[in-house]
C-alpha positions in Angstrom: -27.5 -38.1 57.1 -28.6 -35.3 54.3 -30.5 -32.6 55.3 -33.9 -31.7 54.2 -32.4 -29.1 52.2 -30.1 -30.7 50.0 -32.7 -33.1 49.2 -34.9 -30.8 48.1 -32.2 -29.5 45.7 -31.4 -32.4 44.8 -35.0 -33.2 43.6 -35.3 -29.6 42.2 -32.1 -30.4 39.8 -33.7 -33.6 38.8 -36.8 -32.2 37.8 -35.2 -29.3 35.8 -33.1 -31.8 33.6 -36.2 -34.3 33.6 -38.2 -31.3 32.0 -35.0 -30.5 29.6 -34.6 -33.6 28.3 -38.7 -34.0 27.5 -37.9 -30.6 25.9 -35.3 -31.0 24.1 -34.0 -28.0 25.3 -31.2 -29.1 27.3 -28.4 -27.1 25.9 -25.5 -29.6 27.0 -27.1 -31.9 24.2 -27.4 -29.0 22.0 -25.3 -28.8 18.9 -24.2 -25.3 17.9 -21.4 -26.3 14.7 -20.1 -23.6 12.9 -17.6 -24.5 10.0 -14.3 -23.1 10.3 -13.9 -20.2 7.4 -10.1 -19.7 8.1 -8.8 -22.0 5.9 -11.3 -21.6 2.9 -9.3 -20.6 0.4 -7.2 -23.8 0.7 -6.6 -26.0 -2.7 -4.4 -28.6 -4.2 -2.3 -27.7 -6.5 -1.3 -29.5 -9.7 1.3 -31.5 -7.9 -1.7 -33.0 -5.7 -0.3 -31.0 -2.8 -3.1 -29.4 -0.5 -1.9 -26.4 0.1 -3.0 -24.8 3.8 -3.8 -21.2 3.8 -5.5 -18.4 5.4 -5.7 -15.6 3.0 -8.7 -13.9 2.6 -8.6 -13.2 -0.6 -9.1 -15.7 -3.2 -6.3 -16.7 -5.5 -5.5 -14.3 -8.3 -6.5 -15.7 -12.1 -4.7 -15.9 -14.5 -6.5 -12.8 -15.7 -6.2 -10.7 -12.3 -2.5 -11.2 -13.4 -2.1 -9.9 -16.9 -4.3 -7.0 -15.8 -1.9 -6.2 -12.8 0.7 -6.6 -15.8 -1.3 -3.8 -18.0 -1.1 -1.2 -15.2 2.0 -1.5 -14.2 2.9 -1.0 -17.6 0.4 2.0 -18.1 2.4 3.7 -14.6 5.8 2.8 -16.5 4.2 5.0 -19.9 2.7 8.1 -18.3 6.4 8.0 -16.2 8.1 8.3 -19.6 5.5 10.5 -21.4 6.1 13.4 -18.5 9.8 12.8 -18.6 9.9 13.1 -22.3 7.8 16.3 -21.9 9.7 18.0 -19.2 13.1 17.5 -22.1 10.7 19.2 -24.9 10.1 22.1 -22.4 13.4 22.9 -21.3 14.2 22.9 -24.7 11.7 25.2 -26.1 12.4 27.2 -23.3 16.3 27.1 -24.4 16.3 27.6 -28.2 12.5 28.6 -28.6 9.9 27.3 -31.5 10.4 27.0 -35.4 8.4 24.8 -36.4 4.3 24.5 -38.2 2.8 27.6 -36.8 4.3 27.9 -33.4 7.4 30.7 -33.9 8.7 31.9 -31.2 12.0 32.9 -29.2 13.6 30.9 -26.1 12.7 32.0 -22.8 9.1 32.8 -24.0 7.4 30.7 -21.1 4.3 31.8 -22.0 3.8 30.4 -25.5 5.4 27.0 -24.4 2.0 26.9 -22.6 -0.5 28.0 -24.8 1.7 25.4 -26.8 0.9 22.6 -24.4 -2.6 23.7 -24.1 -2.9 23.0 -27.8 -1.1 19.8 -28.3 -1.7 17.9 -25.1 -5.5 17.4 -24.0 -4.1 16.8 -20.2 -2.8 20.2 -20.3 -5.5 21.9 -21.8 -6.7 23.7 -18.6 -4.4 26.8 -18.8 -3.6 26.2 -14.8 -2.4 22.7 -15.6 0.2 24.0 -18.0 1.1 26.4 -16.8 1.7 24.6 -13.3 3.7 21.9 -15.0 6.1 24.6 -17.4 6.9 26.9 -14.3 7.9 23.6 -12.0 10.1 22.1 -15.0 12.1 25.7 -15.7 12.6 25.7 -12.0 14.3 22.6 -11.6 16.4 23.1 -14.5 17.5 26.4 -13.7 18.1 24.5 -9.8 19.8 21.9 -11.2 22.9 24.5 -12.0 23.9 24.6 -8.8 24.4 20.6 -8.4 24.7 18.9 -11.8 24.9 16.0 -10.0 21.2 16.2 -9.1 18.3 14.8 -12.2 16.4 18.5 -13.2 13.9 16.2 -14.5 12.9 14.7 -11.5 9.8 15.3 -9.5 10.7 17.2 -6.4 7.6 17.2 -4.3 7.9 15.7 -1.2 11.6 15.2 -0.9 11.8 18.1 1.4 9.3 16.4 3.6 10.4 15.9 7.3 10.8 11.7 7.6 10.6 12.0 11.6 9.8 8.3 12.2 11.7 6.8 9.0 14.8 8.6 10.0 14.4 7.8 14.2 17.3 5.5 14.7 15.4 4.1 17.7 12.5 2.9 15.4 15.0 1.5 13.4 16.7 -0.3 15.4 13.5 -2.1 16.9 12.5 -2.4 13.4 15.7 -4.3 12.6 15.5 -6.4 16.1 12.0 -7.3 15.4 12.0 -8.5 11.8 14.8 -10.8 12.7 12.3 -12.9 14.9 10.3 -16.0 13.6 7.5 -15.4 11.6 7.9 -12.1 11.7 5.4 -9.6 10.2 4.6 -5.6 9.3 1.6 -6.0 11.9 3.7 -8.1 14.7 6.2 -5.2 13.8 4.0 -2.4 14.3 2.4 -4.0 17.9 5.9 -4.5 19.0 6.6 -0.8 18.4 3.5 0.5 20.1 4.7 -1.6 22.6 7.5 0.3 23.1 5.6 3.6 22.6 6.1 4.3 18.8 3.0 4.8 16.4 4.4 3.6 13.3 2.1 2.7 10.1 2.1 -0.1 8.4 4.1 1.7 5.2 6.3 3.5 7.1 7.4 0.4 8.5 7.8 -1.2 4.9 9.4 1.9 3.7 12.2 1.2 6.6 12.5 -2.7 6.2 13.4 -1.2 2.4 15.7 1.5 3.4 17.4 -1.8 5.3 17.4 -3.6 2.7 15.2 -6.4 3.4 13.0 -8.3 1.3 10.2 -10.1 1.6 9.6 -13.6 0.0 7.3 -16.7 0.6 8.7 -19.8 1.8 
């Protein structure tokens, strides 16, 4: 036999969803959808294969291509351009200037700037040229002492202390933990705060490169 009490819940429950379903507010018969956006960038290629993906970016153009193209090629130009000017200023800095008004002697650094403020807009700023003559005398007269060394190579930064490239722990986790399944720079860098290294995402690329790992897409 029930008691009074659980009757009078019972009847309580019963008029709530009575009242919820007049309502239509009964939220079990409430519909909440949401689309799934993780896979929007999914398409079917020319083959008729749809391909599955969940890159959030869309997928670059044709265009978006041949403009990556252009800078990369613009990067490999200004690299030559300041190589081929670091040459011209060792050698005026050699064997001087006889050529169209500029005459002058070797070892005259200061007319191989007022010469680069005049012929290269970049280095118009006296500062600028000046900045970029002194650094290329430097390493040339550096580069005596091992020939085996480029004297027209930027310097800066290679004296800069790699403490967490060059840890052979974090290597060594880096090595173990790229060998795993589906493994990835962020599953990389969790694992290593895991075992108490804070490690960026580029150092982490820079030291899959210094092992000699690639990365490729199945």
């Amino acid at each position: 036999m029930r008691s009074p009490a659980t009757n009078q819940r019972r009847s309580t429950r019963n008029r709530r969803s009575s009242r919820n379903r007049r309502n239509g507010t009964n939220p079990r018969t409430e519909l909440d959808f949401r689309p799934k956006l993780k896979y929007s960038e999914s398409s079917q290629n020319d083959n008729g294969v749809f391909i599955v993906t969940k890159r959030k970016r869309p997928v670059p153009t044709q265009e978006d291509i041949e403009a990556k193209k252009m800078r990369l090629l613009e990067v490999k130009q200004r690299k030559y351009f300041v190589l081929a000017l670091r040459h011209k200023v060792v050698s005026l800095w050699l064997h001087g200037a006889n050529f169209g008004e500029w005459q002058f002697a070797a070892n005259n650094a200061r007319k191989i700037v007022e010469f680069l403020q005049a012929s290269y807009p970049k280095y118009a700023h006296f500062d600028a040229a000046k900045s970029f003559v002194y650094r290329a005398i430097g390493r040339f007269r550096e580069a005596e002492a091992m020939p085996s060394d480029d004297p027209y190579r930027d310097l800066r930064g290679e004296n800069r202390l790699k403490i967490k490239r060059k840890n052979p722990r974090i290597i060594e986790l880096v090595d173990e933990l790229i060998s795993e399944p589906h493994a990835t720079a962020p599953k990389i860098r969790s694992g290593l705060r895991h075992n108490g290294f804070q490690v960026s995402l580029s150092t982490i690329y820079r030291i899959i490169g210094d092992l000699q790992i690639g990365w490729t897409k199945p």
